[in-house]
C-alpha positions in Angstrom: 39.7 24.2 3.9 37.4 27.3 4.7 35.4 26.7 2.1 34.8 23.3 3.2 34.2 23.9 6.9 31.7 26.5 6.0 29.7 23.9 3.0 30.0 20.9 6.4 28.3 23.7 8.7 25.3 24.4 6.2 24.7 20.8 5.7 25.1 20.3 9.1 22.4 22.3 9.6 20.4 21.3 6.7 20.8 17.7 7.9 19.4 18.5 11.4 16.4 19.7 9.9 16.4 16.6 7.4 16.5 14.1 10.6 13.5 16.2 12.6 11.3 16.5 9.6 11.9 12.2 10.0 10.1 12.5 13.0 6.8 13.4 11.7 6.8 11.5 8.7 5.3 7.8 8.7 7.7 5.0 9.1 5.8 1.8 9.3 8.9 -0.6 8.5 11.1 1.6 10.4 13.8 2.0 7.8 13.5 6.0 7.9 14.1 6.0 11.4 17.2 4.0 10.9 18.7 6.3 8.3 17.8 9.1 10.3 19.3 7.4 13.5 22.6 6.9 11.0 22.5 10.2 10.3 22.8 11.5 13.5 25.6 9.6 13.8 27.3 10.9 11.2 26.6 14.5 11.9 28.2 13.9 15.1 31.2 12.2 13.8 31.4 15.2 11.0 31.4 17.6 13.9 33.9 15.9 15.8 36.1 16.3 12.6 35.1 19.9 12.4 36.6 20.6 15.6 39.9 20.1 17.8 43.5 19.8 16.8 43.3 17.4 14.6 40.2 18.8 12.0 39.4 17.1 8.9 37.0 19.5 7.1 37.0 17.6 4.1 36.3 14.3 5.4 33.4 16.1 7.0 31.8 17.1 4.3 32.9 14.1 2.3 30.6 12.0 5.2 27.8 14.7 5.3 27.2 14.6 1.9 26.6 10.5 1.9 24.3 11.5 4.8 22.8 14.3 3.3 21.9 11.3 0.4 20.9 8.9 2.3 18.3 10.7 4.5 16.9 12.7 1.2 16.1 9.7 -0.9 14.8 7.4 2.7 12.4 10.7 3.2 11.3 10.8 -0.4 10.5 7.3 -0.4 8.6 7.7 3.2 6.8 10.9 1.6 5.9 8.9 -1.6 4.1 5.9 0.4 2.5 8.1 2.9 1.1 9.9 -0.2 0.0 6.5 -2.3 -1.4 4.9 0.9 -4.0 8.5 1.8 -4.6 8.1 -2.4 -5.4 4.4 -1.2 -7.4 6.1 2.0 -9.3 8.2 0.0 -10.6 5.2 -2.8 -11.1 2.2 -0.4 -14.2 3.2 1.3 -16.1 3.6 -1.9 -14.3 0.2 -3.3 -15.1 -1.3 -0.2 -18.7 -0.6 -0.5 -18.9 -1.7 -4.6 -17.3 -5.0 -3.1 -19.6 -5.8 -0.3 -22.4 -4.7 -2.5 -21.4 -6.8 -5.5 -20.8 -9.9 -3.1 -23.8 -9.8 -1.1 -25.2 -9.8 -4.7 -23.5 -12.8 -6.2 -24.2 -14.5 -2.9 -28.1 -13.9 -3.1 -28.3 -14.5 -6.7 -26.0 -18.1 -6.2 -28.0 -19.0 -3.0 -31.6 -18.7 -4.6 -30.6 -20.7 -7.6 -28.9 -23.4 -5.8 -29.2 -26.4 -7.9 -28.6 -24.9 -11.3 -25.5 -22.8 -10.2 -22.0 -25.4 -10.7 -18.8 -25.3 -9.2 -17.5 -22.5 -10.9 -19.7 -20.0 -10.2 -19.7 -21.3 -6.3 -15.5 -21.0 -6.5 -15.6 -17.2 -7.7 -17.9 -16.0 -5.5 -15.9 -17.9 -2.2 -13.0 -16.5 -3.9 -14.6 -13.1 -4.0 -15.7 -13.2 0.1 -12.4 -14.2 1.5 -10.9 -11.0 -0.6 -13.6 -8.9 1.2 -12.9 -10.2 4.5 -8.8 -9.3 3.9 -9.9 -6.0 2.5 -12.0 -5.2 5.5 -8.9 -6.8 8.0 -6.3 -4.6 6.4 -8.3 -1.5 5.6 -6.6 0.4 8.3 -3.3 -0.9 8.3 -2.2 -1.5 4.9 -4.8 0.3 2.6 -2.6 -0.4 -0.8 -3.5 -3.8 0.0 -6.9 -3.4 1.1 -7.7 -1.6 -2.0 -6.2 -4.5 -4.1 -8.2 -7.1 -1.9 -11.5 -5.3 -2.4 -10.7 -4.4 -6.3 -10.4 -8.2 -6.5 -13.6 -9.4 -4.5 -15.2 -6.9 -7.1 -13.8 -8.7 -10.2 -14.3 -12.3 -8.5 -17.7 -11.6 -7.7 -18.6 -10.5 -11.3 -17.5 -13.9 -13.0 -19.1 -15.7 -10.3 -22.7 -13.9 -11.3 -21.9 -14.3 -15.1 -20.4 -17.9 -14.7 -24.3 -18.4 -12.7 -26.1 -16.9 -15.6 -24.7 -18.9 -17.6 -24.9 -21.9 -15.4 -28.9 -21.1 -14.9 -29.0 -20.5 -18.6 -28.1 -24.0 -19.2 -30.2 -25.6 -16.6 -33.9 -24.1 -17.8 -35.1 -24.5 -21.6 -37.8 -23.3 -23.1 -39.3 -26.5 -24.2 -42.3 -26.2 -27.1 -43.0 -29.9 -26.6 -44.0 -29.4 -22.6 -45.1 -25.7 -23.0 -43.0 -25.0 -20.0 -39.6 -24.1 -18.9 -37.5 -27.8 -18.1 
């Protein structure tokens, strides 16, 4: 029983420091804060068994250790998406400006071939602006999805210029006959 009330203090302690560290660490769907709010909960309940007449050291321990669980794998996964979305951070400007680069492009080249560019072509590059737009709504509050959204407009607007080369391509021939392009 010693043995156990001394293992329940340490994590005791270590669990207080698990539930402050909670505090600074992102939580944009709020599930850390409810593990750590659960975990108070159960520090206090484990304390309560630690003391009194009727102490239950081993029950204690048996509950801090779920907590102890719980909180470590709820930070971890907090920690992990704070780190993917400042990898996210650090990519999206640069993707952001490929993409409205790329667009602006596939717009000007569409735009000033009007009548030779088909459906295709006019589809993609659409396609292409409305991820942009997303991209440029979300960039600061979901930059995962922001890069996705502007990695797309990227892609989009490249088949829509090659889908309007090949549409102009099509539309003007060389013709040896009129000795001019038809």
């Amino acid at each position: 029983l010693a043995t156990a009330e001394r293992d329940a203090a340490a994590l005791v302690t270590e669990l207080e420091q698990d539930v402050a560290a909670a505090v600074g660490v992102p939580d944009p769907d709020g599930s850390l804060g409810a593990v750590a709010s659960a975990t108070r909960q159960q520090i206090d309940a484990a304390r309560a068994q630690l003391t009194g007449e009727h102490r239950r050291p081993q029950a204690a321990l048996s509950t801090l250790l779920g907590a102890n669980s719980a909180i470590d794998a709820a930070l971890a996964g907090a920690r992990d998406a704070a780190q993917r979305a400042a990898r996210a951070r650090q990519t999206l400007d640069q993707q952001l400006q490929q993409a409205r680069a790329q667009v602006s492009a596939a717009e000007d080249y569409i735009g000033t071939r009007r009548g030779a560019v088909g459906a295709t072509a006019r589809t993609r590059v659409a396609e292409a602006r409305a991820s942009l737009d997303r991209a440029e709504a979300t960039s600061q509050i979901e930059p995962e999805r922001a890069l996705a959204d502007a990695t797309r407009a990227t892609q989009l607007s490249g088949l829509a210029i090659d889908a309007a080369r090949t549409d102009v391509g099509g539309a003007y021939r060389w013709s040896a006959k009129e000795g001019r392009w038809t």
